[in-house]
Structure formats: C-alpha cells, structure tokens
C-alpha positions in Angstrom: 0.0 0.0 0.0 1.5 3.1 -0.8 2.7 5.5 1.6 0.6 9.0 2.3 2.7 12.8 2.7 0.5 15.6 3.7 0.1 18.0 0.7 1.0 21.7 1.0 -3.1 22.5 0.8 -4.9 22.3 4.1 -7.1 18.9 4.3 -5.4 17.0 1.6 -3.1 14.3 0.8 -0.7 13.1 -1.7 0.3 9.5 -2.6 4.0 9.1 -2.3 4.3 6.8 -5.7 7.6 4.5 -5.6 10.6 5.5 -7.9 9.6 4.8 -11.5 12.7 2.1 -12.8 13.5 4.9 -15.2 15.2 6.5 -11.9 16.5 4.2 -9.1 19.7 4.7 -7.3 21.0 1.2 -8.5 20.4 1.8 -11.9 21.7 3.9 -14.9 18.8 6.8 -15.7 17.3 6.0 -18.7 16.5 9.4 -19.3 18.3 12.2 -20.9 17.2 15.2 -22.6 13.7 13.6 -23.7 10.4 14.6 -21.6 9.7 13.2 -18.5 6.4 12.0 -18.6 3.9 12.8 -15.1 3.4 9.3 -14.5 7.7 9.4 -13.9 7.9 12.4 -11.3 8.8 11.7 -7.9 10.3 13.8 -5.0 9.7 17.0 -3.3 11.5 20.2 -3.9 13.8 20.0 -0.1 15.4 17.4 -1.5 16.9 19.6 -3.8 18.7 21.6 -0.9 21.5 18.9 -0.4 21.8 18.5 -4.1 23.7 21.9 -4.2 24.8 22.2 -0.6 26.8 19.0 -1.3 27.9 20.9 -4.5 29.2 24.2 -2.4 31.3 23.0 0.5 34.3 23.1 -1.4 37.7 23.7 -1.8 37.3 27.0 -4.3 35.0 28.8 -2.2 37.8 28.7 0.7 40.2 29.9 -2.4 38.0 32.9 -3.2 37.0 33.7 0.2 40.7 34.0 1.1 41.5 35.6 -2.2 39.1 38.4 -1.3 41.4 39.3 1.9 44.3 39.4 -0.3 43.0 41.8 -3.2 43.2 44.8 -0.1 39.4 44.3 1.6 39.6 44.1 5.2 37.5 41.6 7.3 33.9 42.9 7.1 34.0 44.3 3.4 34.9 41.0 2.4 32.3 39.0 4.0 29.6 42.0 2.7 30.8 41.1 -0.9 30.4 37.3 0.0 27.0 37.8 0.7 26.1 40.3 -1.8 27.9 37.9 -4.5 26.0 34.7 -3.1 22.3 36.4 -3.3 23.0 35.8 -7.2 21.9 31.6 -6.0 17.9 33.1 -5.9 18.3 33.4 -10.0 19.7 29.9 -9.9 16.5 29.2 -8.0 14.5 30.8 -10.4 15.7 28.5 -12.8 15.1 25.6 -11.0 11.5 26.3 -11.1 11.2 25.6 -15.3 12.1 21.8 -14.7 8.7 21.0 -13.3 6.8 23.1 -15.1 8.3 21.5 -18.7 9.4 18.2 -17.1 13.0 19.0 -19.5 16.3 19.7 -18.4 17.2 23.2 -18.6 19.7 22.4 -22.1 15.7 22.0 -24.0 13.5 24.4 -22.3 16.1 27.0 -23.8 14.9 26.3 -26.8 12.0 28.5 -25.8 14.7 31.4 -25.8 16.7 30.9 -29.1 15.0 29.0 -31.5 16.3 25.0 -32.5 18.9 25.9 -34.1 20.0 28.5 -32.0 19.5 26.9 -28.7 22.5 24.4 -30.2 24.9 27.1 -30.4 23.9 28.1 -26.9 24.6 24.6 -25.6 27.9 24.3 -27.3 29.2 27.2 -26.3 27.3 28.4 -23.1 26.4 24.8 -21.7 28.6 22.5 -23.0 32.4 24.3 -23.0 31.9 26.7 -20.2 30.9 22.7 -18.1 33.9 21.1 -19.4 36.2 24.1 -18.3 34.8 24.2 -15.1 35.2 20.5 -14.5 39.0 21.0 -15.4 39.4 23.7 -12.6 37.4 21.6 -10.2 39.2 18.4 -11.0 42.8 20.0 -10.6 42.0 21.3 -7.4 40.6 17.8 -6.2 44.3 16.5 -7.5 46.2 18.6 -5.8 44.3 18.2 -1.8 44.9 14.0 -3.3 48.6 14.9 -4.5 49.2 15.7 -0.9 47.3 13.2 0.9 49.2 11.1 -1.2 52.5 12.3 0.0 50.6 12.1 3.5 50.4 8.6 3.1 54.8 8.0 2.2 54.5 7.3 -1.3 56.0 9.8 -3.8 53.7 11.9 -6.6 55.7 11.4 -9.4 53.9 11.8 -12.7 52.5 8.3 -13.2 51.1 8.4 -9.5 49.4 12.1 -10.3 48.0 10.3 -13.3 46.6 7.7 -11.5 44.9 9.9 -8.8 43.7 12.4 -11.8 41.8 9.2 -13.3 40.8 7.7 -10.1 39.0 10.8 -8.8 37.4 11.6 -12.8 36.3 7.6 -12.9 34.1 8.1 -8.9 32.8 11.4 -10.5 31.5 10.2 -13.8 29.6 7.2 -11.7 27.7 9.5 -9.9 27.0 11.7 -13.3 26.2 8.4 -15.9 24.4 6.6 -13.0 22.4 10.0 -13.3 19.7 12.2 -11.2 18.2 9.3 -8.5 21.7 8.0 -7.5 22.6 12.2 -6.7 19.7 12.7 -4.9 20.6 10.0 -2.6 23.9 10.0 -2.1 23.7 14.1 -1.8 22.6 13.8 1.5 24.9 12.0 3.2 27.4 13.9 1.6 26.0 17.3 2.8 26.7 15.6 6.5 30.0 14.5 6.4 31.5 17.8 4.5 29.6 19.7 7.6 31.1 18.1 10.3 34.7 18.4 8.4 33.8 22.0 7.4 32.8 22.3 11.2 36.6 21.4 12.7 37.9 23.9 10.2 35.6 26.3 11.2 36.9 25.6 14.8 40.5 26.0 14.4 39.8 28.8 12.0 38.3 30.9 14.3 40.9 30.2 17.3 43.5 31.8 14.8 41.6 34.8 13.5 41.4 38.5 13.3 38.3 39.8 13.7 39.5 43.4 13.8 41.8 42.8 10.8 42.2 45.4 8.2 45.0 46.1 5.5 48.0 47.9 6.2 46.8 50.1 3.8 43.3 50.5 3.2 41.5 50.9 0.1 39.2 54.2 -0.1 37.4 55.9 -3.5 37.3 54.3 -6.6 39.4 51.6 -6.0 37.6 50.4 -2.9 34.6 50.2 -5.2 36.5 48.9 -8.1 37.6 45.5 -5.7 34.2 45.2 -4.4 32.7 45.3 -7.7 35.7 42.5 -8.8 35.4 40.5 -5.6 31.3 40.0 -6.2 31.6 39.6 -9.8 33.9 36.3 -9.1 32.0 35.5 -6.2 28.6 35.5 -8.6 30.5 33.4 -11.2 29.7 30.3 -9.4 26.0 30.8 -9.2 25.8 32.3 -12.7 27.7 29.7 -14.5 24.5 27.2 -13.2 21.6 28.3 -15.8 21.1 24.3 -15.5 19.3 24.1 -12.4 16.3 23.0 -14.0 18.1 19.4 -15.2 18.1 18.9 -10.8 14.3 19.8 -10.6 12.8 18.2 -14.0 11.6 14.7 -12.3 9.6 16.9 -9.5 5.9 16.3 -9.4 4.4 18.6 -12.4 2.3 20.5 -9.2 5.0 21.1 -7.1 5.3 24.5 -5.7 7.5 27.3 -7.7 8.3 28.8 -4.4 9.3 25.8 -2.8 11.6 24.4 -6.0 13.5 27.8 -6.1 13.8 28.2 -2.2 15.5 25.2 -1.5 17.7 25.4 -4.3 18.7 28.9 -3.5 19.5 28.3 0.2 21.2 25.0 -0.6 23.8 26.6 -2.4 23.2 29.8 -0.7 24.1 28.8 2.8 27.4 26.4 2.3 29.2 28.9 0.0 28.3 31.8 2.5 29.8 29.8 5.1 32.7 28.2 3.4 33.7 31.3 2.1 33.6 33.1 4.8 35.8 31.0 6.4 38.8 31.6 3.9 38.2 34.9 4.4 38.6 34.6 8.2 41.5 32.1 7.6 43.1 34.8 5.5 43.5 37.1 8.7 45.5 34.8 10.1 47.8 32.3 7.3 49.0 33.4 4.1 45.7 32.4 1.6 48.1 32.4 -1.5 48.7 28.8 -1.0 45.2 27.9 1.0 45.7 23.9 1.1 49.4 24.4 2.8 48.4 27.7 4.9 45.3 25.5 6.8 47.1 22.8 7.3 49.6 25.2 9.7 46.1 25.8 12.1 44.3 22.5 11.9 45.3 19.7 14.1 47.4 16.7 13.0 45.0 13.9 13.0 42.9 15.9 11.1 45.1 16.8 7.8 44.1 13.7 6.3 40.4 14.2 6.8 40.4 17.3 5.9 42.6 16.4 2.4 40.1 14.0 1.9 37.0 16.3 2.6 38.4 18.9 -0.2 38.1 15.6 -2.9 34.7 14.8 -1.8 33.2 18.2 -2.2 35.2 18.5 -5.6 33.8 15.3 -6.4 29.9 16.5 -5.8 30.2 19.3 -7.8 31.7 18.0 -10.8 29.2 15.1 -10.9 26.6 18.2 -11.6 28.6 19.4 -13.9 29.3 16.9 -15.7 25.9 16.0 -15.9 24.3 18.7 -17.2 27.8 19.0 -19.5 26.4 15.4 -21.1 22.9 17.1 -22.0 24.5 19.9 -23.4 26.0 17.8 -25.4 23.0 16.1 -26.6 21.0 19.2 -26.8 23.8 20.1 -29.4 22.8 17.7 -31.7 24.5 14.9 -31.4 22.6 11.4 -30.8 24.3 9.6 -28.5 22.8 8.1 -25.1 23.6 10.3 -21.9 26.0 7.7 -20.5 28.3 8.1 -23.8 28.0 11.6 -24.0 28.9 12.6 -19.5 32.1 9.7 -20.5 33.1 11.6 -23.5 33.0 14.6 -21.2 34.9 13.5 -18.6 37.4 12.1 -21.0 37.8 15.5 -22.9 38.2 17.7 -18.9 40.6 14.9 -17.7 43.0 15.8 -21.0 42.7 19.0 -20.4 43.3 18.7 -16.1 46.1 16.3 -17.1 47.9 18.5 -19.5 47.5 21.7 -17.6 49.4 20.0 -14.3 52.3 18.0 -16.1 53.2 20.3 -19.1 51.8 23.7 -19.4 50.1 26.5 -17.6 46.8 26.2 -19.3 44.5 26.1 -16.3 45.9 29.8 -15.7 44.3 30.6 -19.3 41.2 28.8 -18.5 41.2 30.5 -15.0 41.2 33.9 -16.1 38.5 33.4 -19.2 36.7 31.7 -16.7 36.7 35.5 -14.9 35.3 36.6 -18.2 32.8 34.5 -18.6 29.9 35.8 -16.6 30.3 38.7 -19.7 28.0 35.5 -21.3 26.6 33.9 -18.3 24.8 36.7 -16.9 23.2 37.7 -19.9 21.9 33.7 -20.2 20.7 34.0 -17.0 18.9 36.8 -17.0 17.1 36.1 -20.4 16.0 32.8 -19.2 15.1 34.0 -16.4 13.1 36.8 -17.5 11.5 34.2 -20.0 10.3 32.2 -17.5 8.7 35.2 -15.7 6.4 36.4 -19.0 5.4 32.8 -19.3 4.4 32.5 -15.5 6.5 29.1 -16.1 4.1 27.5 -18.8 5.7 25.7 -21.0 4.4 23.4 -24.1 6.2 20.5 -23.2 5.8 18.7 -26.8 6.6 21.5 -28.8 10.3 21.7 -26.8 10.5 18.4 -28.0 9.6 19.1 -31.5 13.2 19.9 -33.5 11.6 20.4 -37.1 11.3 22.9 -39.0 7.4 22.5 -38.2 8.1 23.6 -34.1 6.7 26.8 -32.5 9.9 26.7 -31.4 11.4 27.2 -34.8 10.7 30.8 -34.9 12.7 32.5 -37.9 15.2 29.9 -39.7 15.5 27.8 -36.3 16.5 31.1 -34.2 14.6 32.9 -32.0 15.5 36.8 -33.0 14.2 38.0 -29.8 16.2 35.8 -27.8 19.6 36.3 -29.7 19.4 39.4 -29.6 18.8 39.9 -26.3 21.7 38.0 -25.1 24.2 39.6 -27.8 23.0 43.5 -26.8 23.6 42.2 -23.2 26.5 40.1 -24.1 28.0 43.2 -26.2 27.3 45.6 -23.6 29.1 43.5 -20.7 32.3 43.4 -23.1 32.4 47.2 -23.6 32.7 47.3 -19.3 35.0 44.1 -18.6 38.4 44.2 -17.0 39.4 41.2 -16.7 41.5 39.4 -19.9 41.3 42.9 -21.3 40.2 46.5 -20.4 36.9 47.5 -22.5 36.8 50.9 -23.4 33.8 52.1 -20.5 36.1 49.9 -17.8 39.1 51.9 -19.2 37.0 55.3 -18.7 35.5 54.8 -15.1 38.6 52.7 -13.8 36.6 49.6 -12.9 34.6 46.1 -14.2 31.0 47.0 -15.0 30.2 44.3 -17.3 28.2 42.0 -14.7 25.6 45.1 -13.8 25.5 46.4 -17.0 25.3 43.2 -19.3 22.6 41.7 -17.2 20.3 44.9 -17.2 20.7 45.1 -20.7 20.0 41.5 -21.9 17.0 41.5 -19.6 15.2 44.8 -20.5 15.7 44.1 -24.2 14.6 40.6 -23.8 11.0 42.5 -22.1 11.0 44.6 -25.1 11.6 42.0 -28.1 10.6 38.9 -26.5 6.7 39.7 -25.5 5.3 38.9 -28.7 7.1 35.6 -29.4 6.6 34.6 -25.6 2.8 34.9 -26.3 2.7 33.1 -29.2 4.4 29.9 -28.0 2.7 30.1 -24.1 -0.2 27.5 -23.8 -3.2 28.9 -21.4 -2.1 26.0 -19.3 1.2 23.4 -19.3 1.2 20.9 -22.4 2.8 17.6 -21.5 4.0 15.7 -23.8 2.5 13.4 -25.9 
C-alpha cells in the first residue's frame, strides 16, 4: 500500500508513488534530454537543498574567500561582498522552477529562448564548453588536496602516480553523473553531513587563529575600494551564474510542485554552504598566508585531522563535478548529437581529464582557462537573466511537446530555427558586458570609469531588451495551461 505525505493544501493528501525504474539509485537513468512523462515524477523540492549544498562545501570557495582578503578588503567588506555575490543563488532558484513546469532539463526548455537551431549554439558554447572548463578547474584542485594526501600517506607523486589519482578521482565522478539524477539525490545527502562536520573542525581552528578586527596595512578608499568590491562579487557570482542548468536537478519533481518551494530550496542549498565556506577563507586569511590555501590551513588544523580534511576537499570536488558533468552530457546532446547520456557525460569526462592532465604535467593552461573563466559571466549573466526573464512572461508554462519538436514545423522554430528576440537579447547584453570588462582585457567604459562593470550592465541590458523584443514571441508559443508531452 503506498505510503501517504501531507500535501502543502490544508485537508489534503498526496500518494507518495515509488521510484519509477527509469530512476532508481541502483540503476543507470534512462533518461536524458527527452520529456519526463507525469506518470515518472517523484520527489519534493527539499530534496533539492542537499543536491547543491553538497555541491558548495568546497575547496574553491575557501580559495576565493581568502583571495578576497588578499585583493586589499579588510574583514567585514569581504564578508559584505560574499554575501552580496551569493544572493545571485535566488536566479539559480528561479531557474530551478522551469524543470517542473516542462518536465525538460534546462539544455531543451532554452529552446523556448533561441529557437532549435539557435539553442545548439547556446549549448555548445554556453552549456557545453563553459561545463567542461569548469570540470578542469574543479578536477585540478581535487588532485592537488589527493597529491598531498598522497605524499601524506609516504609514497612519492611522481607523474604516473598524479595520473593515476587524476583518473581515479574523474572515474568516482563520472559514476555518480552516468548513473544520473536518482543516485545524486541519494547520495547528496549523506554527503552534505560528512562535508559539515569536516567544514565544522575547520571552522573551529579557523576561528581560534583569527582576526576579527583585521584590516590592510593600507586600506583601500574611493574608486578603487569600489572597483575590488565590484571584482570581488563579480567572481563571487561566477559560481552561481555559471548554473543556468538548475532545472536538469528539478525536471523529475511532481508537475504540481510548488515554484516557491523548487526555487527556495535550491537557492538556500547553495546559498548557505558557499556563505559559510567562504567566509571562512576569508577569516583564515587574517591569520595564514591564503596564496597557497591547502598548505596555509594545514599550519592551524590539528594533526590527525590533515588527512580528513585532504580527503573532505576531494569529496566536495567530487559533488560538484558530478553536476557538472551531468548537465555538460545534455548539453552535449542538446547540441545535436545522438548519442545516449552515459556516452555523452564519459566523452565529457574524457575531454576535462586531457585538459586537467595537461594543464598539471606540461603547461600552464589552467591559468588561461582561469582567467577566461573571470570573463565568462560577460555571457553567463546575460543567459541568466534572459531565461530567467523568459520564465517570468510565461508565469512558467511551457508546451512541453513542442520543446521536443526539432523540425522545421516547431513553435519553437521561430525565424530559420533562431529565435530573434532571444539572440538578440543576449548579444546587446553580451556586447554591452564586453564594452565594461576588466578582466582578460580592459573595455573601453572599464578603461574610462577605472573599474569592471560588465556584470551590472550586461545583465540589465539583456533583460530589458529581452522585455522589449521577446513579449510577442513569448505569447505566441505560451499554452493557457502546461502541455505535457504526448
């Protein structure tokens, strides 16, 4: 007999309906960027929570918590831009709340935004290689906490023992991402737990070492206080804007789920863990040289701990590039190509463990990736904005077998397979961010006002031309209710 949860409405209950075999733990999800079908959905949106706080208790928020310190902010500045930076999750929410509503990850409903045709170029460019570098940064910095724990443990990292770590930590990540959605959700959990408690004896020896009163020998004032807190939150929101695929995390939630609920949980799971983890290389900073954050912490933490906390650092590396490299394997297919969603999350983590492996033993490529990676929310905010608006002017209904529909024959086709409001609200938005950056290079408004205003401005823009040219075609393709698919 199946089991009974009490509904959000007063006086009424919901049948919890066991997990369809098209997503169990124990078995590869059959599903990839095709519909899911009502009769599928399963869950409720607080399991999403530990989905991305697993996600954020990692080693790269210490890094740019720490890294905010040492660009001249003193204590409390830096934790006001942390926040500030982090509040960017709620759009990530926001997103979430389209995978119910079309049952489709996040790499199809786009096609709402840019036509077919041009919702491929958005996924190879905007899903798939902006994934694939990110999995290269995150993987690198797992290999070097396991480089050392390696050492740790008496037995020298040459290269063929960093290659063998590099491969061993890719192979645990891809089995969470080709085993798929079920087997994150429950492993998630658990995960969340243990990175607390090790996050909590950092937090502990962290805060026995640090300055609470610390500010800069020098303290920044004018212009180029503003132009650090303006830098520091732009790389602080490049971790929350780089997820316009929230909605392939939410898409097997119950079609009558509640908006507020999906984007809630979402929002605070990865609001809350990168506040505090964060914060705490920012705290760490006042007392150890952040530079090198892996070698400074280990001068503060006790002993027995190194290990666990080495081994923490590849866990929460571990959870987050399983996401990514999920959602990388539907870009992929949203591309174009038809290959199963196993094939296509191996030949991702084949292509980031090439580029992680060359990066550490030959060149200093992760640098280059590193700093475009600082350019990127130029694109990324834009995306997020105009999906984000989109899903606002549609009140999140979404003709479910009309996404699905790639012909030329597809609401969806609009003009020639692009969608001209769409494009061009993300180029204006995307040209308008370029003519602020200072990042790479110095656009010529950054150059005038001495400071990086492409996140600001290249959002605002994308998202009020996107309420100007993108009413009509929203109307036209918005059912008076949600279609499922047939």
């Amino acid at each position: 007999m199946a089991s009974t949860i009490p509904d959000p409405r007063p006086g009424t209950e919901r049948e919890r309906a066991p997990l369809p075999a098209a997503d169990r733990p124990g078995r590869v999800e059959a599903h990839g960027i095709d519909h899911i079908p009502d009769a599928e959905r399963h869950g409720h949106p607080r399991e999403l929570f530990s989905v991305w706080a697993a996600a954020n208790v990692n080693y790269l928020s210490l890094v740019i918590g720490g890294a905010l310190v040492l660009m001249g902010l003193d204590l409390w500045q830096a934790l006001g831009v942390i926040v500030v930076g982090n509040l960017f999750w709620v759009l990530t929410g926001v997103l979430a709340t389209s995978g119910p509503a079309a049952g489709a990850p996040s790499e199809v409903i786009t096609r709402a935004l840019y036509g077919v045709l041009g919702n491929r170029v958005n996924n190879a460019v905007g899903g798939w290689l902006v994934s694939v570098c990110y999995f290269a940064l995150n993987l690198a910095a797992a290999a070097a906490a396991a480089f050392a724990l390696v050492e740790e443990a008496g037995i020298p990292a040459n290269v063929p023992v960093k290659i063998a770590v590099v491969v061993a930590i890719a192979a645990l990540t891809l089995t969470i991402s080709v085993y798929g959605h079920a087997l994150i959700i429950r492993l998630y959990l658990p995960i969340t737990l243990t990175l607390t408690a090790a996050f909590a004896v950092v937090a502990l020896a962290v805060f026995r070492h640090a300055d609470f009163a610390y500010a800069p020998a020098e303290p920044l004032s004018g212009l180029s206080l503003w132009a650090v807190l303006l830098a520091g939150t732009t790389m602080i929101a490049s971790g929350p804007l780089s997820y316009t695929t929230s909605a392939d995390f939410s898409r097997y939630l119950p079609r009558d789920s509640s908006p507020r609920a999906v984007a809630l949980w979402t929002a605070l799971g990865a609001f809350v863990p990168s506040v505090v983890v964060c914060s705490l290389g920012a705290f760490a900073a006042t007392a150890v040289d952040m530079s090198d954050p892996q070698t400074a912490l280990q001068e503060i933490l006790p002993g027995w701990f190194v290990p666990v906390f080495l081994l923490s650092l590849v866990l929460g590396t571990i959870a987050i590039n399983a996401l990514t490299a999920y959602s990388a394997g539907l870009a992929l297919q949203a591309v174009g190509l038809r290959i199963r969603r196993t094939v296509s999350v191996l030949f991702d983590g084949a292509v980031a463990v090439a580029l992680t492996l060359y990066a550490l033993l030959v060149s200093d490529f992760l640098d280059t990736v590193s700093n475009a990676l600082q350019a990127i929310t130029v694109l990324t905010g834009p995306m997020m904005c105009v999906y984000a608006t989109d899903i606002v002017l549609r009140r999140r209904r979404y003709d479910s077998a009309a996404l699905a529909d790639e012909t030329p024959g597809s609401p969806f086709w609009y003009s020639g397979g692009f969608n001209p409001a769409g494009t061009a609200a993300l180029l204006g938005g995307l040209a308008a961010g370029a003519l602020c950056v200072d990042s790479v290079y110095t656009g010529p408004v950054a150059a005038a006002v001495g400071m990086d205003l492409s996140l600001p401005v290249g959002m605002v823009v994308a998202t009020v031309l996107y309420v100007v040219l993108g009413r009509r075609a929203v109307a036209a393709t918005t059912p008076a209710t949600p279609t499922p698919a047939a």
